[in-house]
BASE-894292 format. One record per residue (C-alpha): y, z, x; residue in one letter. Coordinates in steps of 0.1 Angstrom, whole numbers, plus 5000, padded with zeros to 4 digits. Last residue first. Layout:
N
Y,Z,X,aa
Y,Z,X,A
...
# end
This chain:
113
Y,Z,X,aa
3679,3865,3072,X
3648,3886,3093,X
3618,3879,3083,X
3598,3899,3059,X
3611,3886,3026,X
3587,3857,3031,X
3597,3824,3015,X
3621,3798,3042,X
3609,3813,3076,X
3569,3823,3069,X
3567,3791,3046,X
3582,3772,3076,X
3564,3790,3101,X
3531,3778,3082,X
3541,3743,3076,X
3547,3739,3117,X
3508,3753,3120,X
3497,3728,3090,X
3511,3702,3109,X
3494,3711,3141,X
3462,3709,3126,X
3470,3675,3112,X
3476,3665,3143,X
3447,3680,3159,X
3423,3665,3128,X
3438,3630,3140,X
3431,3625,3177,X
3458,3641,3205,X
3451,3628,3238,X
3461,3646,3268,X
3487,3622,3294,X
3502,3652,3316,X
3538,3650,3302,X
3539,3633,3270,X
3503,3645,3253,X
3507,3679,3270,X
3540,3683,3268,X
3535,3677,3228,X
3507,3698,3229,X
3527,3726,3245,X
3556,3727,3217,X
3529,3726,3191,X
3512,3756,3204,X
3547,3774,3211,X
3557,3763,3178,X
3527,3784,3163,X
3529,3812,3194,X
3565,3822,3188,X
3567,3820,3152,X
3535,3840,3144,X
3550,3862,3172,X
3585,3870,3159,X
3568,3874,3121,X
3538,3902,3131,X
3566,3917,3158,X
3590,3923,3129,X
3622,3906,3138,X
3652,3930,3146,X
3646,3948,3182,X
3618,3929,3182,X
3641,3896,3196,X
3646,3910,3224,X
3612,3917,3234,X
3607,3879,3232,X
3637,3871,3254,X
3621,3892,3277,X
3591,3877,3271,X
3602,3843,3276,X
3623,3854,3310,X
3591,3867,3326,X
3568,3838,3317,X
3592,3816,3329,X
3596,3833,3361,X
3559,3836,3366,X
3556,3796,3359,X
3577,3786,3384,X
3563,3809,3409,X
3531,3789,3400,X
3544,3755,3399,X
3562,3761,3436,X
3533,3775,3454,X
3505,3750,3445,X
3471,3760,3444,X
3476,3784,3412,X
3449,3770,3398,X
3463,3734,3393,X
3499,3745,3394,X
3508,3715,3374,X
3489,3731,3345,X
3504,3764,3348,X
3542,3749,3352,X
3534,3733,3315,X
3528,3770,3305,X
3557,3782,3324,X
3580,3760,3304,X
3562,3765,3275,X
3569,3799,3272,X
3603,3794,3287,X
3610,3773,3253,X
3595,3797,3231,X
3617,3825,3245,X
3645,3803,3240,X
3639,3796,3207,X
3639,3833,3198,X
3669,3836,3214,X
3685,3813,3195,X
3671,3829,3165,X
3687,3860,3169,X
3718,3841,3179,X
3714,3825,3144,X
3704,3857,3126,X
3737,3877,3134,X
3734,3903,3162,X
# end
């Protein structure tokens, strides 16, 4: 598989991820029946898509990729979606996050190009 598709898929897993994340907050504690089996399906295709991509990615890389946008992916729902504040140090946290899978991406020789 060439490393765009890899990545594709990789992107998709992330996506699902936070798919079934935002469905975990709407299910308020699993209370409501559709958020949660939205959420288990989610979860279930992201890690497929996930195990996937170890086939090829090195699970250290695929997961530092998957978790940091992942975290930035959710606080974006979060502030958009279910109205959380974001104050300046979590910004800037989040920065550093994205700068870190950029470095990982653009310098290491351990991911997959």
């Amino acid at each position: 598989m060439n490393p765009a598709m890899l990545y594709a898929v990789l992107v998709a897993a992330i996506v699902f991820e936070v798919l079934g994340t935002s469905a975990m907050q709407a299910a308020q504690h699993f209370t409501r029946l559709v958020p949660t089996l939205i959420m288990v399906v989610c979860y279930a295709i992201a890690f497929y898509f996930l195990s996937y991509t170890l086939r090829v990615i090195p699970v250290g890389i695929a997961y530092a990729i998957w978790s940091g946008l992942g975290i930035v992916l959710i606080s974006l729902a979060g502030y958009f979606v279910f109205g959380q504040k974001l104050d300046l140090a979590a910004v800037l946290g989040l920065g550093l996050i994205i700068a870190g899978v950029v470095v990982l991406n653009v310098f290491s020789k351990s991911t997959f190009h």
